[in-house]
N, C-alpha and C positions, 0 to 999 in steps of 0.2 A: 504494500500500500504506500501513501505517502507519507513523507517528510513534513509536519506541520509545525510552524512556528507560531508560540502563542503567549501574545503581551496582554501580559494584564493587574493590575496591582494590587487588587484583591486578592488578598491569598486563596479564599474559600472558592469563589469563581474562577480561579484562573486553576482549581484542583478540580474543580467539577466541568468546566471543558475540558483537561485534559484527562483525564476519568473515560468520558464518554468519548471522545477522538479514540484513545489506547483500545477502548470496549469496539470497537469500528476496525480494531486492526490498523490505525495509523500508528508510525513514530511521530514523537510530543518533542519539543523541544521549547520549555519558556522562560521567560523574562518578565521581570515584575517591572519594568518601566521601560519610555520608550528609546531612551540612548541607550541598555541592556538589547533592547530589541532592534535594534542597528548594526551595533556588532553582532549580535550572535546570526544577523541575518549572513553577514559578510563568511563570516566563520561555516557556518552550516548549510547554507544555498537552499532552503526549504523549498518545496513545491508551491506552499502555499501558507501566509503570516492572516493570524485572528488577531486584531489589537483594538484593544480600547480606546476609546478617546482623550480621554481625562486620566493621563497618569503624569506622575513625579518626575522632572529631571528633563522632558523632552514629554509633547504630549505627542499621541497618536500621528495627528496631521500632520505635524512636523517631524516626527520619523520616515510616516509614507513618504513627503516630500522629500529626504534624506535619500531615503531607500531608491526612490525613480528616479534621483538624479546622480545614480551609481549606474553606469554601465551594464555590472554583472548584476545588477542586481533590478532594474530595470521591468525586467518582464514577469517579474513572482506575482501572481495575484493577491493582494491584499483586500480585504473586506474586515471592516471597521462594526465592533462589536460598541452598542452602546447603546444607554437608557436615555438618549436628548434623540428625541423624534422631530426636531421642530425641523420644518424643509431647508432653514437654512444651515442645520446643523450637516444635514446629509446634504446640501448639494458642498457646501466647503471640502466635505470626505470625499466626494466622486472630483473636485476640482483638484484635489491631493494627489488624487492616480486611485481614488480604490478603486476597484471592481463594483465590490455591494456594500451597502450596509444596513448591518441586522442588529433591530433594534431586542434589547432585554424586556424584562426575561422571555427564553425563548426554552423549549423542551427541547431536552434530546434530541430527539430522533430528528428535528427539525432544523437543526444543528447540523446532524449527520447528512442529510438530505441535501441540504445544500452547499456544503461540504461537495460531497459526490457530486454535487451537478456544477460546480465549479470545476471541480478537480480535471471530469469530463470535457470540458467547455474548451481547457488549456491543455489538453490530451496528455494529460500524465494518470 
């Protein structure tokens, strides 16, 4: 399966999506903030990064933006995990480079789901 990279600063959430990615048969690889989740993107080459919006030290947007204006790093689909639904919250994250963003709380499987149809999307 995939390689997934997953920022997030909550510790409890960032264990319960990696929980259910590992239950999916992905490899998990995260970072509790988002300059953590910069390097370890460069480091690891993930298939595909879950990040939050609102973390410590570097948020979300400004990682993505990080992240897309890395060469190698460039083409990883990023989708932005987060509980600010207002339109302007999501159109900032799709102006960052993500792919999607999936608003909290979300289940499982619905997780999983979209996961997989991303994963497909970028043919990994």
């Amino acid at each position: 399966m995939a390689k997934i990279l997953i920022a997030e600063d909550e510790p409890d959430i960032r264990e319960l999506v990696a929980f259910t990615l590992r239950f999916a048969g992905h490899e998990v690889v995260a970072a509790s903030n988002g300059e953590e989740a910069v390097q370890l993107a460069a480091r690891e080459f993930p298939d595909l990064i879950l990040m939050d919006v609102r973390m410590p030290r570097m948020t979300g947007y400004d990682a993505c933006r990080a992240m897309k204006a890395n060469s190698e790093l460039k083409d990883i689909p990023v989708v932005f995990l987060s509980a600010k639904g207002q339109e302007s919250e999501i159109q900032t994250g799709l102006e960052a480079g993500a792919e999607e963003y999936l608003l909290k709380p979300f289940a499982p499987d619905q997780l999983t789901d979209r996961v997989r149809a991303i994963l497909s999307k970028f043919g990994k």
